[in-house]
C-alpha positions in Angstrom: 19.2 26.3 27.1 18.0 22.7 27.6 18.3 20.8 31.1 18.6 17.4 32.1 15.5 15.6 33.1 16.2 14.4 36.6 18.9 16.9 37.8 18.2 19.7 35.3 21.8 20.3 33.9 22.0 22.9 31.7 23.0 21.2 27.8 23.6 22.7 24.3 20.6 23.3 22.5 20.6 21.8 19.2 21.1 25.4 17.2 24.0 26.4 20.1 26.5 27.6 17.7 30.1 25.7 18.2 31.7 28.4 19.4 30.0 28.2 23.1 30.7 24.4 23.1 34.0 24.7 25.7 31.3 27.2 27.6 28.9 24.6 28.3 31.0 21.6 28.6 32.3 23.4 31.5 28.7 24.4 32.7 27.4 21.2 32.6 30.7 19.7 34.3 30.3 22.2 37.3 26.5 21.1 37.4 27.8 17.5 37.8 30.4 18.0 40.2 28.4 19.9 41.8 25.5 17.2 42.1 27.9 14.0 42.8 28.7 16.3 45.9 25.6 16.6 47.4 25.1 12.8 47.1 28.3 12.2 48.8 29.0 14.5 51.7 31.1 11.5 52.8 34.7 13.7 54.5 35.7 10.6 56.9 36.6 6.6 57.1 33.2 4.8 57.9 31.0 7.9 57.3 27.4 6.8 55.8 25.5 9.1 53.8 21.0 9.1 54.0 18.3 10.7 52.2 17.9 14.4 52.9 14.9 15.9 52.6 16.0 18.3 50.0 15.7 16.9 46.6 18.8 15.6 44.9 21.0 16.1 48.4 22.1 13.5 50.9 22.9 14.0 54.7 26.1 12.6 56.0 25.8 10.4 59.4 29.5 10.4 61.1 30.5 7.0 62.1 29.5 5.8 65.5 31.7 5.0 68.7 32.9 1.6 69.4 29.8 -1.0 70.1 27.2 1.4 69.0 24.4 0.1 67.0 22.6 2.2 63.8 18.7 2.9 64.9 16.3 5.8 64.1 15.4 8.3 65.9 13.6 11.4 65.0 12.6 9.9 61.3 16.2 9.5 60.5 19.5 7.0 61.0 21.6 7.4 64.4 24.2 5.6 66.0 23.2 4.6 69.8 24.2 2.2 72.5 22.6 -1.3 72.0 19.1 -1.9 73.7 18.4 -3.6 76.7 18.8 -7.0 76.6 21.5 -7.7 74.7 24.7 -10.9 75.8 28.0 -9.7 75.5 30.9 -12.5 76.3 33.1 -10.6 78.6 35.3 -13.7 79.6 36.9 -17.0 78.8 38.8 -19.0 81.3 40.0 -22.7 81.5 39.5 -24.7 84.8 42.5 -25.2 86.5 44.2 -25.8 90.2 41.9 -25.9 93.3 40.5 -22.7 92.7 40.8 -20.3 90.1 39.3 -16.3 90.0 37.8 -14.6 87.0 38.4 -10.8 88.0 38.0 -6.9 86.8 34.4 -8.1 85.8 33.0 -5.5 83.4 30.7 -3.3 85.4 28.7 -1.7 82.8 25.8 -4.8 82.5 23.2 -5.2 84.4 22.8 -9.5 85.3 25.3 -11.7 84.7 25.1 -15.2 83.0 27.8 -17.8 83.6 28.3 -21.4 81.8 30.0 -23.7 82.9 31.1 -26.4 79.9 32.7 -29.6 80.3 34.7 -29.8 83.9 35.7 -32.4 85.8 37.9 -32.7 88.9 40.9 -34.8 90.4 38.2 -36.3 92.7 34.1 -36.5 93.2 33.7 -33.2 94.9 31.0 -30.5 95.7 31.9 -27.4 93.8 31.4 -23.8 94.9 32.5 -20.1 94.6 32.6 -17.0 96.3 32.7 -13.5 94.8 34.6 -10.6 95.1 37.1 -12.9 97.2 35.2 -12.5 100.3 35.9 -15.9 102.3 34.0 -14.9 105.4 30.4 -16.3 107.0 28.8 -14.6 104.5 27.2 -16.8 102.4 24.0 -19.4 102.6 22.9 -22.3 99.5 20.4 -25.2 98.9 20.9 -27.2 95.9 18.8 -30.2 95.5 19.7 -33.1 92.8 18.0 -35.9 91.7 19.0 -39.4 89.5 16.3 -40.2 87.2 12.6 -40.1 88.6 14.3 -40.2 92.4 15.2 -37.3 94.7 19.0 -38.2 95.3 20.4 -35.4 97.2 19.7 -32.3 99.0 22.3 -29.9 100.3 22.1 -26.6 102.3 23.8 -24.3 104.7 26.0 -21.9 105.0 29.7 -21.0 105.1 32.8 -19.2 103.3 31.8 -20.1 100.1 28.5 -20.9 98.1 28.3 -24.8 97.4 26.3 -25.6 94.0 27.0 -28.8 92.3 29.2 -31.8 92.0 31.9 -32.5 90.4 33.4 -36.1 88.7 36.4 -37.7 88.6 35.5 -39.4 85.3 36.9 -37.8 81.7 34.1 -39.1 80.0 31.9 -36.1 78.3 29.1 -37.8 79.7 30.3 -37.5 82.9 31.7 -34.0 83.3 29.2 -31.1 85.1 27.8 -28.3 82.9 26.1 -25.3 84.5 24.1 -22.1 84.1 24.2 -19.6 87.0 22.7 -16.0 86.7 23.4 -13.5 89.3 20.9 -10.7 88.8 21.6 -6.6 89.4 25.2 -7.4 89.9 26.0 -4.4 90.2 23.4 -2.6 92.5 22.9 -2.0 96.2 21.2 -5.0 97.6 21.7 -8.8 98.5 23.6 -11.2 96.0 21.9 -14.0 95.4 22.6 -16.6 92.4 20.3 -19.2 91.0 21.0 -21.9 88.2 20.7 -25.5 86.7 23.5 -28.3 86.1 24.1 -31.6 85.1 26.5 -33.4 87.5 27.4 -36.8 87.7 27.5 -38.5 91.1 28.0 -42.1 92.6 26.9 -43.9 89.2 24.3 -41.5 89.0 23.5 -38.7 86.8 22.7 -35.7 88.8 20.7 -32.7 87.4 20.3 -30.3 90.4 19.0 -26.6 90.7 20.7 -24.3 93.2 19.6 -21.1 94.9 22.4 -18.9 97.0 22.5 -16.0 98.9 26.0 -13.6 99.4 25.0 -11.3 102.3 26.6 -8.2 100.8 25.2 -5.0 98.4 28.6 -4.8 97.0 28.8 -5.1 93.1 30.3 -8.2 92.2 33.8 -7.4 91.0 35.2 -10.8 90.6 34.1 -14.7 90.8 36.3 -17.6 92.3 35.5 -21.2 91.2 37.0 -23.7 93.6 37.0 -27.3 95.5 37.3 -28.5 99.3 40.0 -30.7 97.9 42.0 -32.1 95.0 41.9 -29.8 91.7 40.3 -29.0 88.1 41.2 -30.9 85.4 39.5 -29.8 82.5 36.5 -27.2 81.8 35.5 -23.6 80.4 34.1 -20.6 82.3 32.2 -18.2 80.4 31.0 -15.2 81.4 28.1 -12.8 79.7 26.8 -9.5 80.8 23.5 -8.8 79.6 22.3 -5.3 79.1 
């Protein structure tokens, strides 16, 4: 009997009587079927099929869990946790009151990166926070601003809460404080301490400043509270990114 070139299905030879026709119709269905199968061992929703190394066959790869990411391993596809590295957005919260707490922080990341995007206050005030609600004499900060070429400002001490830039009074976009603070290790045994940049507006002045604080505490930062010594937010967004 004659075969097909690339998957060598068996066919009619040209002087196969037509009697045996139904006979190798069936044959040669089988062979397909058969073939089609082994290029789609596909059973479930999302399943993804790869190159075997047996000829004319495919392997099926089950789909992955939730937030895994397809790599190789081995010489061939798998599903696995994202590398190292990675931002993640695990929260979105508007400005509001005197203070305000971002809480049940995701404890699976290793730093954490906050931005702080276009907030200003019902008065020109230092801003600070505190984590994991602790209000105690646990927590020590320097943040030094300057307004144009001159240093303007330089703040330390300690106290109940970490101070790191201003805030404004003024709606103008030009006028409202954005920030970057990382906290590093979040979630290990050993000192808190938070470092970041903002642009502030002070006194006429526009105030970029860098901050360094300290939170004398190994425990893993759980939640983050934003307030003011006075007064209250009026506009702004919080957003907060774990990083692998």
């Amino acid at each position: 009997m004659a075969t097909t070139t690339n998957y060598g299905w068996t066919t009619p030879d040209d002087t196969a009587l037509v009697k045996d026709g139904a006979a190798a119709i069936r044959t040669l269905g089988s062979s397909v079927d058969t073939t089609t199968k082994a290029l789609n061992p596909s059973t479930t929703l999302g399943d993804i099929e790869y190159r075997s190394s047996t000829a004319n066959t495919n392997t099926r790869l089950g789909i992955g869990s939730t937030g895994n990411v397809l790599t190789v391993a081995g010489g061939v596809p798998t599903w696995a946790a994202p590398a190292a590295g990675g931002m993640t957005l695990l929260s979105t919260t508007s400005a509001s009151g005197s203070s305000f707490t971002i809480s049940t922080i995701d404890q699976t990341y290793k730093d954490l990166v906050i931005y702080g995007r276009g907030l200003y206050a019902s008065a020109q005030l230092e801003m600070s926070l505190r984590l994991n609600g602790d209000s105690g004499s646990n927590y020590a900060f320097s943040f030094f601003g300057a307004a144009g070429e001159t240093a303007y400002a330089n703040w330390s001490g300690g106290g109940t809460s970490a101070k790191f830039t201003w805030i404004d009074d003024n709606s103008s976009y030009n006028q409202r404080t954005n920030f970057n603070l990382i906290i590093p290790r979040y979630v290990e045994s050993e000192t808190r301490y938070i470092s970041g940049v903002s642009y502030a507006y002070k006194d006429a002045n526009t105030l970029p400043t860098v901050n360094t604080s300290v939170y004398n505490s190994s425990t893993a930062v759980s939640s983050i509270t934003f307030l003011l010594p006075s007064g209250s937010f009026t506009a702004g967004t919080i957003y907060i990114y774990g990083v692998k």
